[in-house]
C-alpha positions as CSV (number, residue, x, y, z in Angstrom):
1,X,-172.7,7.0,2.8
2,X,-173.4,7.3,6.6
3,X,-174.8,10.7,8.0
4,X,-171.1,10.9,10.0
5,X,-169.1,10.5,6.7
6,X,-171.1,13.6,5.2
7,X,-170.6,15.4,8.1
8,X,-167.2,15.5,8.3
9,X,-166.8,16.0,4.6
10,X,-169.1,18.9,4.8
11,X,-166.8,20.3,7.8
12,X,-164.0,20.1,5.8
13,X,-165.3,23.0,3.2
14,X,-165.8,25.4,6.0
15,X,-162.5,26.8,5.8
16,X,-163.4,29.6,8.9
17,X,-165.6,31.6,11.2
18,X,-164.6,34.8,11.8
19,X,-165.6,38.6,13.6
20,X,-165.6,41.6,11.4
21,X,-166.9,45.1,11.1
22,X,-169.6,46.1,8.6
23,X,-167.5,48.8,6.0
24,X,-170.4,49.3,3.0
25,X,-174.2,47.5,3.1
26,X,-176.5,47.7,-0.1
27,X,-178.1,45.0,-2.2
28,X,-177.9,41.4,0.0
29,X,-174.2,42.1,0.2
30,X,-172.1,43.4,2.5
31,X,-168.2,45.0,2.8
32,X,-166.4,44.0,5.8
33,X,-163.2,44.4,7.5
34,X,-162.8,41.0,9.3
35,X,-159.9,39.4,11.0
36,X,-158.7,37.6,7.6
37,X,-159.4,40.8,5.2
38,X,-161.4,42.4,3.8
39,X,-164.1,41.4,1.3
40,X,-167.7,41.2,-0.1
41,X,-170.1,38.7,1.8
42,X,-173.6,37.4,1.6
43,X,-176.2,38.9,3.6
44,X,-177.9,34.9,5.5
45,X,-180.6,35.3,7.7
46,X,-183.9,32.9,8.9
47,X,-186.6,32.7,5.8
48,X,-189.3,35.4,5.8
49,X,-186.7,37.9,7.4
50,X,-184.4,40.6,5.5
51,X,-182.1,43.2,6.9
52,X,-179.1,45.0,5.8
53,X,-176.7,45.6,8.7
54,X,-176.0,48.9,10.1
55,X,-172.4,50.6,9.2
56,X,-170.1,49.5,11.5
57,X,-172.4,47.0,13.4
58,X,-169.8,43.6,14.6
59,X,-170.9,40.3,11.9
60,X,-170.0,36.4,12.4
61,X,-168.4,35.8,8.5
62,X,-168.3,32.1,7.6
63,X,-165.8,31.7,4.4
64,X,-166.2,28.6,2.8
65,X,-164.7,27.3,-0.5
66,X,-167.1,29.0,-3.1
67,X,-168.7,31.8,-1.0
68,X,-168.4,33.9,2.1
69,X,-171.7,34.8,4.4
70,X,-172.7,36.6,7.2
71,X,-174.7,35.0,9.1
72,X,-175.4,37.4,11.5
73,X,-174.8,40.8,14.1
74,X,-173.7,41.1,17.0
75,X,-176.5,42.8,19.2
76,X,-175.8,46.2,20.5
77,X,-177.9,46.2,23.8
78,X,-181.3,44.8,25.2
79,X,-182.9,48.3,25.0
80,X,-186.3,46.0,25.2
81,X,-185.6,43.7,28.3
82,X,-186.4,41.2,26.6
83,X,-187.0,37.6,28.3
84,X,-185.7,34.3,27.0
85,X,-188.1,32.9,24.5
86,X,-189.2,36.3,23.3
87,X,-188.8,38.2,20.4
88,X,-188.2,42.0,19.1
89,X,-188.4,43.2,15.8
90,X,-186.9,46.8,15.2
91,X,-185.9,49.0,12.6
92,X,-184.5,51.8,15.2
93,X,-185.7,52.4,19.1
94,X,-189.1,54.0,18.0
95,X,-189.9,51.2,15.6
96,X,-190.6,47.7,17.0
97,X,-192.9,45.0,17.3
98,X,-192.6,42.8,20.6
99,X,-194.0,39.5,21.0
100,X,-193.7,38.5,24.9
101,X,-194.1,34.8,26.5
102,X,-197.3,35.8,27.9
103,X,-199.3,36.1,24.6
104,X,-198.8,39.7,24.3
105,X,-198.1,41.9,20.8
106,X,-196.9,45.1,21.2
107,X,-196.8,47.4,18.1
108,X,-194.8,50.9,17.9
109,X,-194.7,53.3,14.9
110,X,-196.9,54.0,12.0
111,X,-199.3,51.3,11.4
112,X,-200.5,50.7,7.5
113,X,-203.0,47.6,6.7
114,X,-202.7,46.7,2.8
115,X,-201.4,50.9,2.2
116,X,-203.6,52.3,4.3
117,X,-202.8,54.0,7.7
118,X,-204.3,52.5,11.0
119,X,-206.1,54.9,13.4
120,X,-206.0,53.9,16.9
């Protein structure tokens, strides 16, 4: 079978994309209130990252034929300026690490190195 011919029978099991609101987080699942209902949803995110989604934080819900997944959040604000091509990772807006495009690493919050706390 052709590459085309799988694609468009893949696209046919997608039965919808959808917004919805974040009700209940714990576990890799999430409740949310979405513009089809309500229901429980898989947490998807990029290998080698794991979050659970802040109460009432905005999620893109695909529903497919066996499962439904949230693939992602909406992002509240760029409270780190960041620049195309960089990235932020943060826990709240005391906690981050910043990689820029200019080779830099920026570290905030409590360091620890294999348990034990970094003095700077």
């Amino acid at each position: 079978m052709k590459i085309s011919g799988k694609l468009v029978r893949n696209r046919q099991k997608a039965k919808s994309c959808t917004a919805g609101r974040i009700q209940n987080s714990a576990d890799r699942r999430i409740s949310a209130a979405a513009v089809n209902g309500k229901g429980q949803f898989s947490i998807v995110s990029p290998w080698g990252f794991e979050y659970i989604p802040d109460l009432n934080d905005d999620a893109v819900i695909i529903s497919g034929d066996s499962e439904r997944m949230c693939i992602g959040v909406k992002q509240k604000n760029n409270y780190y300026n960041i620049e195309p091509g960089e990235v932020v990772i943060h826990s709240d807006l005391d906690t981050f690490i910043h990689i820029t495009n200019d080779g830099k690493i920026y570290l905030n919050g409590d360091i620890y190195v294999n348990g034990q706390r970094l003095e700077v």
